[in-house]
C-alpha positions in Angstrom: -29.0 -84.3 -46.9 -30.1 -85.3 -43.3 -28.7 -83.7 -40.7 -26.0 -86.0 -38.7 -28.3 -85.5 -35.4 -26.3 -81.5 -34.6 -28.5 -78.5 -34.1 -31.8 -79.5 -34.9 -31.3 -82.8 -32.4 -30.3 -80.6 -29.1 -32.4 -80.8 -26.1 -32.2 -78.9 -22.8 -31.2 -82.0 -20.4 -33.4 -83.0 -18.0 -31.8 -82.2 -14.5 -29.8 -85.2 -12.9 -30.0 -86.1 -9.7 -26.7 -86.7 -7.6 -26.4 -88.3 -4.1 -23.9 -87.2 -1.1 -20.3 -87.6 -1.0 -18.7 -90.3 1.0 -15.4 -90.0 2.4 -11.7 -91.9 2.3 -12.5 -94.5 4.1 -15.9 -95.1 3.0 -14.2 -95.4 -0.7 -12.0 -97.7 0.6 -13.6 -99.5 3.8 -16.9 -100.8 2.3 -18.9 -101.0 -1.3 -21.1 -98.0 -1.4 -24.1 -96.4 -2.8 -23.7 -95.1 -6.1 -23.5 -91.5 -6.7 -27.1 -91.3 -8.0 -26.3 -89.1 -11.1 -28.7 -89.4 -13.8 -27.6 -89.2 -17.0 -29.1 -86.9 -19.9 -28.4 -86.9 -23.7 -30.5 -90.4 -24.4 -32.3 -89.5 -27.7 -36.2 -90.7 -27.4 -36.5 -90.3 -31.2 -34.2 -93.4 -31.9 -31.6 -91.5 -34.2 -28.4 -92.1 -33.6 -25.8 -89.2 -32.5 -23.4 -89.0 -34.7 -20.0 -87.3 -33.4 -15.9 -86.5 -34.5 -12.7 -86.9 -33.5 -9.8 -84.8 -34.9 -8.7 -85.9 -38.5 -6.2 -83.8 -39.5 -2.9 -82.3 -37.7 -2.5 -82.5 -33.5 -2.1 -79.9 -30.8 1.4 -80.8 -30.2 2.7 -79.4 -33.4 1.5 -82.1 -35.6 -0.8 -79.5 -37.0 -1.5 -75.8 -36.7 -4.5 -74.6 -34.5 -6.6 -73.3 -37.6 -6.8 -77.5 -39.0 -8.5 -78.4 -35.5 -10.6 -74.9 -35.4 -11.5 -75.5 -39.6 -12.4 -79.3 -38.2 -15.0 -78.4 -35.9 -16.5 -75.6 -37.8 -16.9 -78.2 -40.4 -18.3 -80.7 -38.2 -21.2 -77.8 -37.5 -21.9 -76.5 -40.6 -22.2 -80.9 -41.8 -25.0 -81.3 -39.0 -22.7 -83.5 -36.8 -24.1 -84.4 -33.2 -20.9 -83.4 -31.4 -16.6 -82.9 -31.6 -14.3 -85.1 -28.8 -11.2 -84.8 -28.2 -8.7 -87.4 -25.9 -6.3 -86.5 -23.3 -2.7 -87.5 -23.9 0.7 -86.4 -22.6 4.1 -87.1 -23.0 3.5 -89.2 -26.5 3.9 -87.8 -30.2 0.9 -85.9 -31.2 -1.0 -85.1 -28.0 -3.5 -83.3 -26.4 -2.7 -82.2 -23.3 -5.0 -79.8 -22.6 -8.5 -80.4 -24.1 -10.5 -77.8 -22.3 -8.6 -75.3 -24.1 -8.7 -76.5 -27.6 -12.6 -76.5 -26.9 -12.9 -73.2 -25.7 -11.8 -72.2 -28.9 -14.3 -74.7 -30.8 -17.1 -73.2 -28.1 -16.5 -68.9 -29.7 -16.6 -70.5 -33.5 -19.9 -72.8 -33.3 -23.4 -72.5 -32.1 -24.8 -75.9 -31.6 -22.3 -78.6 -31.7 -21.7 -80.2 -28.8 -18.0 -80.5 -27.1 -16.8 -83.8 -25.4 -14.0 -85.0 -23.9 -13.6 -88.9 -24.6 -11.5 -89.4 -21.5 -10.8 -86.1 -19.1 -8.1 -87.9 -16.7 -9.0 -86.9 -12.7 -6.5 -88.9 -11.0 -3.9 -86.7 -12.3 -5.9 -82.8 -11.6 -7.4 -80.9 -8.6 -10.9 -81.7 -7.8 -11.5 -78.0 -7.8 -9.4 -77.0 -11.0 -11.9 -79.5 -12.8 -14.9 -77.9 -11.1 -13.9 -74.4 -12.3 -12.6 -75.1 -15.8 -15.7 -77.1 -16.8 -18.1 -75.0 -15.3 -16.6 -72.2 -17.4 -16.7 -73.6 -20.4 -20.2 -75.0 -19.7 -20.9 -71.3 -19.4 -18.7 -70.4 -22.6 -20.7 -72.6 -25.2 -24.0 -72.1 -23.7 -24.1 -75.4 -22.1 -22.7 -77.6 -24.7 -20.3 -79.8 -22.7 -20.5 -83.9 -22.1 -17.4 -84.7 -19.7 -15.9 -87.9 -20.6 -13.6 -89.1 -17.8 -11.5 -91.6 -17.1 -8.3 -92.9 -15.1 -5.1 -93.3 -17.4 -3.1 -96.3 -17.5 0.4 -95.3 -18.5 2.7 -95.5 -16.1 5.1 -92.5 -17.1 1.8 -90.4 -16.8 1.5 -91.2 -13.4 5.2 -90.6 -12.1 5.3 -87.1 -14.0 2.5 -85.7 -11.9 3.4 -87.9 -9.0 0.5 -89.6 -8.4 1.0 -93.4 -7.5 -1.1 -96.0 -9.6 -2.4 -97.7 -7.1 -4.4 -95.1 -5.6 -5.7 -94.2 -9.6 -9.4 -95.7 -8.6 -9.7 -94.1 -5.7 -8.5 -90.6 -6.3 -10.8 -90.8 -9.3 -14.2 -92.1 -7.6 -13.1 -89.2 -4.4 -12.5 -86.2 -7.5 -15.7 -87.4 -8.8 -17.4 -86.4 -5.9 -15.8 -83.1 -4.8 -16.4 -82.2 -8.1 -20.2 -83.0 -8.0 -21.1 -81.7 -4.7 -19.5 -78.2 -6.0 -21.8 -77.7 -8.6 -24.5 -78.6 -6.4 -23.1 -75.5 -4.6 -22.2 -77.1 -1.5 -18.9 -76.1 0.3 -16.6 -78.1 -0.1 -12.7 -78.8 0.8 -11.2 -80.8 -2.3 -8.3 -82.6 -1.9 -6.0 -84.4 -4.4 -6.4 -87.4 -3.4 -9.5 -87.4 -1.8 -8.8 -86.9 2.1 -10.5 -83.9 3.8 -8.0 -81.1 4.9 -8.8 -80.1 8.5 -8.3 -76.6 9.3 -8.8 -75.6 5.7 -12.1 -73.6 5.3 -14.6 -75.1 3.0 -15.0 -72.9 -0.6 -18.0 -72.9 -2.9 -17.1 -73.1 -6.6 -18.3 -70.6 -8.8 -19.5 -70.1 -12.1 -21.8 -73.4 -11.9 -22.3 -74.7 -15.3 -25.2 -74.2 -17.4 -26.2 -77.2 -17.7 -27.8 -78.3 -15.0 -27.3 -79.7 -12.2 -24.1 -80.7 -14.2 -22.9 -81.4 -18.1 -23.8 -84.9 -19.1 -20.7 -87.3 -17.1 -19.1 -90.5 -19.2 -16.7 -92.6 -17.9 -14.3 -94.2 -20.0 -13.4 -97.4 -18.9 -11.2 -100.8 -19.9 -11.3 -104.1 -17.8 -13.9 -105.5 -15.4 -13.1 -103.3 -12.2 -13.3 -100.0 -14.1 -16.7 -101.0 -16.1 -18.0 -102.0 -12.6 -16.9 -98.7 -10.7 -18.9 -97.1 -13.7 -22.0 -98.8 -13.0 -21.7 -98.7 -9.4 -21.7 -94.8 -10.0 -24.6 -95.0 -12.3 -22.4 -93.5 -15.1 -22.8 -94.2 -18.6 -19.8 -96.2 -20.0 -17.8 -94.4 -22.9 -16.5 -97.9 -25.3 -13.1 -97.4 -26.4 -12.0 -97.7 -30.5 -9.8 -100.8 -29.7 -12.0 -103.8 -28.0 -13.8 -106.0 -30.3 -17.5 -105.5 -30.9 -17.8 -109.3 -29.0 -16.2 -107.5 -26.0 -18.5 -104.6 -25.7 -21.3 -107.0 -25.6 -20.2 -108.3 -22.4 -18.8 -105.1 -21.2 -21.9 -103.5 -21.2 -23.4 -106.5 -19.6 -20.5 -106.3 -16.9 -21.4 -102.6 -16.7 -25.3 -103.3 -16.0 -24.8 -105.8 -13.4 -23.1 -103.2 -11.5 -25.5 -100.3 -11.5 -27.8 -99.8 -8.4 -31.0 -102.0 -8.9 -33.2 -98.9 -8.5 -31.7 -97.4 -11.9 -31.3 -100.7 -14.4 -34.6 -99.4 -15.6 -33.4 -96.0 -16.3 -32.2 -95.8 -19.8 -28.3 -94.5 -20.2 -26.9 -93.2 -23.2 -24.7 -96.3 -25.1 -21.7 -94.2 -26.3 -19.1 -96.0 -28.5 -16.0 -94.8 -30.4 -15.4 -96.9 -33.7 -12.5 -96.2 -36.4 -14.7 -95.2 -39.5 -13.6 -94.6 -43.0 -16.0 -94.8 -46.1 -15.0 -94.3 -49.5 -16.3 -95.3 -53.3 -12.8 -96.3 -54.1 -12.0 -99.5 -53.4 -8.4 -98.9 -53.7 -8.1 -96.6 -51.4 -10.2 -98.7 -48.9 -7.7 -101.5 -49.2 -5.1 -99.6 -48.7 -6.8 -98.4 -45.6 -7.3 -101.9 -44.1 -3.7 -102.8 -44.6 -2.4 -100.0 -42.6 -4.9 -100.5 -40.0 -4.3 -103.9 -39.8 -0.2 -103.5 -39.5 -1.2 -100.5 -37.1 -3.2 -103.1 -34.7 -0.1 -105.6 -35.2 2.3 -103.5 -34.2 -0.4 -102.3 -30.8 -0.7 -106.1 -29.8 3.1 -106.6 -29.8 3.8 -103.6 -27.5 0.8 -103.8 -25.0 -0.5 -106.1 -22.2 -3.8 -107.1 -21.1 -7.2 -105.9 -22.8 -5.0 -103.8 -25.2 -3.4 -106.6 -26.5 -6.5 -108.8 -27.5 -7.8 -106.0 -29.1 -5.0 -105.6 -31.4 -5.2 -109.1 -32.3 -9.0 -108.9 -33.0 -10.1 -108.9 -37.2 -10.2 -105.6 -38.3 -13.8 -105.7 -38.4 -14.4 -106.3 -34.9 -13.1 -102.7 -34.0 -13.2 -100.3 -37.2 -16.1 -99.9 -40.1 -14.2 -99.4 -43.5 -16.0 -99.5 -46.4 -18.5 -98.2 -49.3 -21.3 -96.4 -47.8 -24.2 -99.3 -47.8 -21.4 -101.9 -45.5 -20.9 -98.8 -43.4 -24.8 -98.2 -42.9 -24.9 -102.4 -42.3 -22.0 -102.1 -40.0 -23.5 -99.9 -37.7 -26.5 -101.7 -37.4 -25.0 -104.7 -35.9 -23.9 -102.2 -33.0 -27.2 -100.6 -32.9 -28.6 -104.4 -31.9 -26.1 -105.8 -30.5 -25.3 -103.7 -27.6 -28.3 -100.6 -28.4 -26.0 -97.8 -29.8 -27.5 -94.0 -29.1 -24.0 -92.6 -29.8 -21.0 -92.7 -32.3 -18.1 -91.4 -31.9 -16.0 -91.4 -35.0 -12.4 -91.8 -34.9 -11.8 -90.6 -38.4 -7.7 -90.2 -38.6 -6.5 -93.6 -40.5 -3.6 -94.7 -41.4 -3.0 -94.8 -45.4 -5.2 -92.4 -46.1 -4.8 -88.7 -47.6 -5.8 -85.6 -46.3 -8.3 -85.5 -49.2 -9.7 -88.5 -48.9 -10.4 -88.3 -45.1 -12.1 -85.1 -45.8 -14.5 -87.0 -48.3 -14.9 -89.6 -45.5 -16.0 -87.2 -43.0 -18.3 -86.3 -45.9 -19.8 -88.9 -46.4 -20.3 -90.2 -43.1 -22.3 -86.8 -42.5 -24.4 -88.2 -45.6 -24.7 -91.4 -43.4 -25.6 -90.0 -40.1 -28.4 -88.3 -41.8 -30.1 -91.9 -42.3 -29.5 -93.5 -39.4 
């Protein structure tokens, strides 16, 4: 079997190149130069990297430790590219703290790498993010790709007090305190972005192994995040929900906005997908249907880009299917939008625990071929 892009498909990055912070009222007073980072992880080889998301169980309860830990060892020993996992609080089954789940995943693997599909900055210390990911940058030999992102939910926002107006901001102003600290600058990092006067400046320490800094993706929904992306020159991280119609022009959105010096500089073209493969067409149908009531139910409780997605065809936003419509599905992302990464959100609805084992099988099989 080929491998799914894991071990034998890492690189040591290339180092990125980041520009100088700008301060509150730069953020806020006038559009600015992009943060100049450089992203690493494209493959020149034109395989695709094949990664996971948790199938099985949740860190809330919904499942002990050992199912997550057992996941990702499984993940290694199948050849997959990397392991993600989202941040959520406050909701069944979540996962509020990623960067310790992955710690864990970092002492029980070699070469897989460790993601986070949307580490959420508004809501953490500039520094706290500095430190924690620079250790376990450190911890799994320089495995790490930071996914970041914003949040949207507005109970998140009022239990750590941060108001959701200032969400962009606070996220664009962490984003830099945290860079310039692994450049090893001093720096004074603020919550929400404003310098403290009087406060001596610190330098972070450890810096991570990767460097200057772990690979950065920013997940994003709706026009002003996607351009705040490419104004940073940050690879975009696609969501599972939108349509693959709407990625097409989100990436488009997303390349107007990057500096005109970099739009010839190849980013990596990450996307999440629900993906379930099977030989039994029972069990695929059975599949669909509870995907299909799961994105009713989604369109009738959200707003806005959520929404449309839930009311897109099922196969606008998840691959289901015996492996040859799987291998075709893919494809169609591949040219449509120039996939290098997929991110498999293997959980479904109507499924058995055996049966999304043999999934995560066979997609390895997959991943080997593409």
């Amino acid at each position: 079997m080929g491998r799914a892009g894991g071990c034998g498909g890492r690189r040591t990055p290339a180092r990125q190149r980041v520009g100088r912070a700008h301060t509150r009222g730069e953020l806020e007073l006038r559009e600015h130069t992009a943060l100049a980072v450089v992203s690493v992880g494209v493959p020149t080889d034109n395989r695709l990297r094949f990664g996971l998301t948790p199938w099985e169980g949740a860190a809330d309860g919904g499942g002990p430790p050992a199912h997550f830990i057992g996941q990702v060892e499984l993940a290694e020993r199948l050849g997959f590219h990397s392991f993600w996992l989202p941040e959520s609080h406050f909701v069944a089954q979540s996962y509020p703290a990623p960067l310790l789940l992955l710690a864990a995943a970092a002492v029980r693997t070699r070469c897989l790498r460790l993601g986070t599909t949307s580490y959420l900055l508004p809501v953490r210390h500039p520094l706290h993010v500095a430190e924690e990911v620079g250790v376990l940058d450190q911890l799994s030999g320089g495995r790490v790709i930071l996914g970041v992102g914003r949040g949207f939910r507005r109970t998140l926002f009022e239990a750590f007090d941060v108001p959701p107006s200032e969400k962009r901001d606070r996220f664009e102003a962490a984003l830099e305190v945290i860079l310039r600290a692994w450049r090893g600058e001093p720096v004074i990092g603020d919550p929400d972005g404003e310098s403290a006067s009087g406060r001596p400046p610190v330098r972070v320490t450890p810096p991570p192994q990767q460097q200057p800094h772990p690979p950065i993706w920013v997940a994003a929904f709706g026009p002003k995040a996607l351009a705040q992306a490419g104004r940073l020159n940050l690879p975009y991280l696609a969501s599972p929900l939108e349509p693959l119609a709407q990625l097409v022009e989100n990436y488009a959105l997303h390349r107007e906005a990057l500096p005109r010096d970099a739009r010839d500089v190849a980013l990596p073209v990450p996307v999440i997908r629900t993906l379930f493969v099977s030989h039994d067409q029972s069990c695929l149908e059975r599949v669909r249907t509870a995907l299909e009531e799961q994105a009713q139910a989604l369109s009738q409780q959200a707003t806005g880009v959520l929404r449309r997605a839930g009311d897109a065809a099922l196969d606008e936003w998840a691959l289901v299917g015996e492996p040859e419509e799987l291998v075709d599905g893919i494809e169609r992302y591949r040219e449509a939008i120039g996939l290098t990464h997929l991110i498999a959100r293997v959980q479904v609805p109507g499924a058995t625990p055996d049966e999304l084992t043999r999934s995560v099988h066979l997609l390895a099989e997959l991943a080997g071929r593409l």
